[in-house]
C-alpha positions in Angstrom: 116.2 54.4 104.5 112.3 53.7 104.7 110.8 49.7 105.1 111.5 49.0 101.2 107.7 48.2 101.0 106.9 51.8 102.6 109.2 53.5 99.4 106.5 52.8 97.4 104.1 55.6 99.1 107.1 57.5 97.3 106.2 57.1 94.2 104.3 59.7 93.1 102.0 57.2 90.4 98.9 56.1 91.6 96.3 53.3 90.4 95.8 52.8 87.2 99.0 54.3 86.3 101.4 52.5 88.9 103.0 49.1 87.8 104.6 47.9 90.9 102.9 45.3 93.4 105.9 44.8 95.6 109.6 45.4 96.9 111.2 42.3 97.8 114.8 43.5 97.7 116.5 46.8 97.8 120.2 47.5 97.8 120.1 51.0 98.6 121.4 53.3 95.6 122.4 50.4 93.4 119.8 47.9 93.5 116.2 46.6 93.4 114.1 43.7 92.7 109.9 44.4 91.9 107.4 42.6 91.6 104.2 42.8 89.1 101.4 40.5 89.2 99.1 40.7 86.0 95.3 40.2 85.9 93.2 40.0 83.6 91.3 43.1 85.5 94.3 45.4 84.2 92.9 48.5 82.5 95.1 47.6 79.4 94.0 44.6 78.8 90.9 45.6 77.8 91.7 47.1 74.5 95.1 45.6 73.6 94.2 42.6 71.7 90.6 41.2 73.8 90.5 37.7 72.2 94.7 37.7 73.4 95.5 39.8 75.9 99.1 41.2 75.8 101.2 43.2 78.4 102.1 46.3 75.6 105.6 46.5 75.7 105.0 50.2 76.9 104.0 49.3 79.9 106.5 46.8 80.7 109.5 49.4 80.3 107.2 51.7 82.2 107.3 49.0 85.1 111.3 48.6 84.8 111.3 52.6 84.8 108.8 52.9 88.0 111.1 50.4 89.8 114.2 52.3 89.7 113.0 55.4 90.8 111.7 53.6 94.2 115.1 52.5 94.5 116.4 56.1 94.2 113.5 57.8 96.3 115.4 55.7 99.4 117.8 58.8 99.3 115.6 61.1 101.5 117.0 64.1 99.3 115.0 62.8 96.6 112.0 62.2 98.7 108.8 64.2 96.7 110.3 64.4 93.5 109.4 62.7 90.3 111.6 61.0 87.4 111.4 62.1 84.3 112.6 59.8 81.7 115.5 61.1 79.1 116.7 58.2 77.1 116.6 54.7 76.1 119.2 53.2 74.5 117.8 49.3 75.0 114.6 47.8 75.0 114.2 44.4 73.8 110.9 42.3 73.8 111.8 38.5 74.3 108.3 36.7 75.1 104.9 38.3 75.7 103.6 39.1 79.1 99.8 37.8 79.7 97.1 37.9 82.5 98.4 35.4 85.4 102.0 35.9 84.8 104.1 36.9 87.8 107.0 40.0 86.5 110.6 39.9 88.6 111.7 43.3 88.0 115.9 43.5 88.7 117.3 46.7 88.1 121.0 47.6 88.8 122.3 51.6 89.0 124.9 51.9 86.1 126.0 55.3 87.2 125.2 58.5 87.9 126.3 62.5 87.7 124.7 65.7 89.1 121.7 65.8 86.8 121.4 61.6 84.9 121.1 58.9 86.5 121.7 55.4 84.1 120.1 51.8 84.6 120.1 48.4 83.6 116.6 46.9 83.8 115.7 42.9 83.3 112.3 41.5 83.6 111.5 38.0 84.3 108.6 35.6 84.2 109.4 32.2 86.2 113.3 32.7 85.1 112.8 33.5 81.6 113.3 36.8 80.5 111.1 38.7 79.1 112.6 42.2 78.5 115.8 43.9 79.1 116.4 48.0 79.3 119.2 50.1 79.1 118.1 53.7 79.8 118.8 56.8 82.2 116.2 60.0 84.1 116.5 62.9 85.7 114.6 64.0 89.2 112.3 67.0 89.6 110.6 68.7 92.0 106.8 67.6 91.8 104.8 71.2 90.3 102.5 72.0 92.6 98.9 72.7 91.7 97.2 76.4 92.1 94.6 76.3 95.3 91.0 77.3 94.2 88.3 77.7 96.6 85.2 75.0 95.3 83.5 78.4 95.2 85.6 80.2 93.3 84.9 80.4 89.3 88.1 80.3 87.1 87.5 80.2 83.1 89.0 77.0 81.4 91.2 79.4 79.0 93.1 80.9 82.7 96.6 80.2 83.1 97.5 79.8 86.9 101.4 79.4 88.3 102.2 77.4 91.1 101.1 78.0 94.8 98.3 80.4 93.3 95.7 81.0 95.6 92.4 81.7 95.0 90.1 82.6 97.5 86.2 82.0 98.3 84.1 83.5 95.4 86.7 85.4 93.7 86.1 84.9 89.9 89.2 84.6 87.3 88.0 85.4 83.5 88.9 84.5 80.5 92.5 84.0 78.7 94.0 85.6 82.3 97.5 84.5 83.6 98.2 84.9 86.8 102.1 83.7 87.9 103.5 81.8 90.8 102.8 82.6 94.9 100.1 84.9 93.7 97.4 85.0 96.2 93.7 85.9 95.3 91.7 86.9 98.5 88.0 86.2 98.3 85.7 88.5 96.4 88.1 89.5 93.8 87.2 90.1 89.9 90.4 89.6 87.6 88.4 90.3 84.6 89.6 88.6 80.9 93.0 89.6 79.7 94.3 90.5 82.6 98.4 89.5 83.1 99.4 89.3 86.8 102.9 88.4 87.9 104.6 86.6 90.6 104.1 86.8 94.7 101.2 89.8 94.4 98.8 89.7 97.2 94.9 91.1 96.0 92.7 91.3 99.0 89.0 91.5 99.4 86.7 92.6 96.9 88.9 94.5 94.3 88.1 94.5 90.8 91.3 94.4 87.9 91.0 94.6 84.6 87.0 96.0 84.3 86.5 97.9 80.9 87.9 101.2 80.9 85.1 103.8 82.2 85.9 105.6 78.8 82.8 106.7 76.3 85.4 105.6 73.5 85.9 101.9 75.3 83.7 99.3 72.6 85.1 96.3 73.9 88.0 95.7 71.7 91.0 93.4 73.6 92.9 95.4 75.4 94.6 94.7 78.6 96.0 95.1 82.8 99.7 94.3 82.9 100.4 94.5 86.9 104.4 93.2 87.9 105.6 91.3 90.6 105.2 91.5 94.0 102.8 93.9 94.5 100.3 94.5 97.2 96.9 95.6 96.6 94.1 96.3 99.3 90.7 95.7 99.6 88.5 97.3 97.0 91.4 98.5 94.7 90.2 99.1 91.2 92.2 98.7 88.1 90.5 99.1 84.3 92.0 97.8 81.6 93.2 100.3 78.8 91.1 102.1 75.6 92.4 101.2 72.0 93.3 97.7 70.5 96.2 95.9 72.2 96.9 98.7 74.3 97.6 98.5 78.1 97.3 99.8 81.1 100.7 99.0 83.4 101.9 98.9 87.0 105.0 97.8 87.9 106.8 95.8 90.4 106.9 96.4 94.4 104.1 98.6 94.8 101.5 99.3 97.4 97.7 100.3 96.4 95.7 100.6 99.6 92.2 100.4 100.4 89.6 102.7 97.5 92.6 103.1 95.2 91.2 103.4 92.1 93.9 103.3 88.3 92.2 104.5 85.7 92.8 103.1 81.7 95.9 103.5 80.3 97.9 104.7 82.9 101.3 103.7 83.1 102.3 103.6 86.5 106.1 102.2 88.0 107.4 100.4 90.9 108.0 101.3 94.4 104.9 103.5 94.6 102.4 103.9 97.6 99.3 105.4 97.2 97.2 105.9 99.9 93.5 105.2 100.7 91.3 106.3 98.2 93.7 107.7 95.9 92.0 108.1 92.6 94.0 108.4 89.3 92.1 109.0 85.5 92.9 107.2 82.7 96.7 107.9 80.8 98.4 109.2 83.9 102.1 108.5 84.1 103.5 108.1 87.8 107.3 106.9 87.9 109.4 105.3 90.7 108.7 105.8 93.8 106.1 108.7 94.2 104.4 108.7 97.2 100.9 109.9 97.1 98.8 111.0 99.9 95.3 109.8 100.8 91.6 111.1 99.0 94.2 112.5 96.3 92.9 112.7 92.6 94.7 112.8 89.4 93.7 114.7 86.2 93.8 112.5 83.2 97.2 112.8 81.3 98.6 114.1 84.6 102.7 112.9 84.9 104.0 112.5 88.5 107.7 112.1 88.5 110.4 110.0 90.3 110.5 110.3 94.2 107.7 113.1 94.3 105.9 113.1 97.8 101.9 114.2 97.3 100.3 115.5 100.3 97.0 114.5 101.2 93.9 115.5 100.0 95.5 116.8 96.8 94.2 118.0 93.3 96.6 117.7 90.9 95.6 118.9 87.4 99.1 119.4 86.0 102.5 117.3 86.0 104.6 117.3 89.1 108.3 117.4 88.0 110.8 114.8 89.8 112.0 114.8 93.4 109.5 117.3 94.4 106.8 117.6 97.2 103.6 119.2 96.4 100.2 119.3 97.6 96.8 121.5 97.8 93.9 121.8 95.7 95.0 122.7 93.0 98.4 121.4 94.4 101.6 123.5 94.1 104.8 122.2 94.3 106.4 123.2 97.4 110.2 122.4 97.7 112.7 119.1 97.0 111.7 115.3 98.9 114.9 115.9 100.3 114.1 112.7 102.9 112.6 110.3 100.3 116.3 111.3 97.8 118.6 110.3 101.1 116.6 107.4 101.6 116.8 106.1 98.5 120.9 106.7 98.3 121.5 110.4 97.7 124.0 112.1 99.2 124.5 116.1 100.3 125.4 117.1 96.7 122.8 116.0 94.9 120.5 117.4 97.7 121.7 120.6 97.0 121.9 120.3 93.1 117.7 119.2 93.5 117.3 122.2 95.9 119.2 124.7 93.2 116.9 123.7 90.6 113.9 124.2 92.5 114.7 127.5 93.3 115.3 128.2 89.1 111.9 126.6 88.2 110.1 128.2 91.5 111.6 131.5 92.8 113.6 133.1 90.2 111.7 134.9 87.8 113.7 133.3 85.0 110.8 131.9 82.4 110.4 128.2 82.7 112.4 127.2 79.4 115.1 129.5 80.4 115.0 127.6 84.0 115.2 124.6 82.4 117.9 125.1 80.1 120.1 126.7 82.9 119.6 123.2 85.1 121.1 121.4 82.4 123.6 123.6 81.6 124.7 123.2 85.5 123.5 119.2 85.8 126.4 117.2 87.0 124.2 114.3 88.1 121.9 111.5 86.8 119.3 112.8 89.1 119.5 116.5 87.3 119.5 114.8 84.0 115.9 112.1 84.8 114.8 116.1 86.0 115.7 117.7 82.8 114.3 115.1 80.7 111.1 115.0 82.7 110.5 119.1 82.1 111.6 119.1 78.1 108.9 116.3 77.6 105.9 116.7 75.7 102.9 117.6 78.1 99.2 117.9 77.7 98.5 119.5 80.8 101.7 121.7 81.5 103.7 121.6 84.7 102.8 122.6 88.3 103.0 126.3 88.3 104.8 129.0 90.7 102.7 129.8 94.0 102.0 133.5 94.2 103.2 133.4 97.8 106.3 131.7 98.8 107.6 133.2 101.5 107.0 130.0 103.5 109.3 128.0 101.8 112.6 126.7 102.7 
């Protein structure tokens, strides 16, 4: 246990709000005896009664209060936490406390479970008393403060977690929240509205949340919703959605590297990559874990499904169903991911099943709702069934078509 005068660099008050001079005896985890010395300097004395200066009996169960958590800040487990005060079933006033009076606060640990601890407090002035306590708190771990860069602007109206960094000349706009462990690198815009989870990482010089670069976009409030722990390299672009209240979404777990750009509205899921310079237009879907290649752009109102691999360089101006590869420009689908479905936990079976319904949809010369309607006839999977949900969805821009020439293909 610390030198009983060194507990008090413990307590996490500080002048004018800390009302203990001195420790002058400590039993540890049951007992302590404080001292205050009132002056006539005290910060409360100069408004609560002027012509009479009286200790407000606020402050005097404050001091009895202030003294017992020293005494339980000598457990080192406790060390850098505050107490929060829960109840108080006693407080008596027996005599005033003035300027020049010398408190003796004695406070005894009544008992004690896994989240209360309960006390008996007694102040004193020259042996007669001037207040008794009964009362109990609780410890917490002290919050901790976001860490802005003095040359960083954040609007009064942000919300920041805790442990949020912010980095040199990054700006935060208005009514944005950004959550816990998020880290801002320097020269970042998180323009207003914007709603940012936990333990993201935003490097150099991207821009989320801009207005939407959409003719119809006339400013109305409208948002970025990006998840959790995502990780999004320098220059990544993000715009907030078109239309009142809407939004435009990315999920948790992702990777954006550098040049990526998400257009308005998109709605994009979690444990995606993109690479460099990827570009996607505004109301694209992309689902769980697509992978999409480098310098790749994406119609508007394109859908990429689950576990697709996009080559590099791509055009895609139509939807890429589930579980496929594809690439070119224009970008054909070219078999299953069979690699990306093992990784993620598929077995042989289901490998097959994908492969089976690729060769409906791509080789056979069945039409395409025909094609369809066979794979779910056959689909003894969840993975056939997210595939034939996918294709019977509604579609503005139709899905990836056959290649004339296939002889290629596995």
């Amino acid at each position: 246990m610390p030198h009983k005068q060194k507990l008090l660099d413990r307590l996490a008050h500080q002048y004018p709000f800390r009302y203990i001079d001195k420790v002058v005896e400590v039993e540890p985890g049951a007992r302590i005896v404080a001292i205050k010395n009132l002056s006539i300097n005290e910060p409360f004395f100069q408004g609560h009664f002027p012509d009479h200066p009286i200790t407000p009996g606020t402050i005097i169960l404050e001091s009895i209060v202030q003294a017992a958590t020293v005494l339980m800040l000598g457990n080192d487990d406790l060390s850098g936490q505050v107490s929060k005060l829960e109840s108080v079933s006693k407080f008596e006033l027996k005599r005033d406390a003035v300027p020049g009076d010398q408190l003796r606060i004695e406070v005894d640990k009544i008992s004690s479970n896994e989240n209360t601890t309960s006390f008996n407090g007694l102040v004193l002035d020259d042996g007669k008393v001037v207040a008794e306590a009964k009362f109990s708190f609780a410890f917490s771990q002290i919050p901790s403060r976001p860490n802005i860069h003095p040359t960083a602007s954040v609007h009064p109206t942000a919300v920041l977690g805790k442990d949020v960094i912010v980095g040199p000349y990054s700006i935060v706009g208005e009514e944005v929240f950004i959550g816990d462990r998020t880290t801002i690198e320097a020269h970042v815009m998180i323009d207003k509205w914007t709603q940012i989870g936990e333990d993201n990482h935003i490097h150099f010089g991207a821009v989320i949340g801009s207005p939407g670069q959409d003719t119809k976009y006339s400013g109305e409030k409208a948002y970025v919703s990006i998840g959790d722990r995502n990780e999004l390299r320098e220059y990544v672009t993000i715009n907030r959605a078109t239309g009142k209240d809407q939004v435009t979404r990315l999920g948790n777990d992702n990777m954006l590297m550098t040049n990526t750009h998400l257009g308005h509205n998109c709605n994009v899921g979690s444990n995606i990559i993109m690479a460099n310079m990827v570009h996607v237009a505004g109301h694209v879907t992309i689902e769980d874990y697509a992978i999409i290649g480098g310098l790749t752009g994406v119609h508007q109102f394109v859908r990429i499904g689950k576990g697709c691999m996009i080559g590099g360089y791509s055009g895609l101006a139509q939807d890429v169903p589930p579980f496929m590869t594809c690439d070119g420009n224009p970008a054909y689908v070219r078999g299953i991911n069979a690699i990306g479905i093992k990784r993620r936990g598929g077995d042989s079976s289901t490998v097959k099943e994908l492969k089976e319904a690729y060769k409906l949809l791509y080789r056979s010369d069945v039409t395409h709702k025909e094609a369809i309607a066979r794979i779910e006839k056959e689909s003894n999977s969840d993975t056939l069934a997210h595939l034939v949900a996918f294709l019977k969805q509604d579609t503005s821009r139709g899905i990836s078509k056959k290649r004339e020439k296939v002889a290629d293909e596995e």
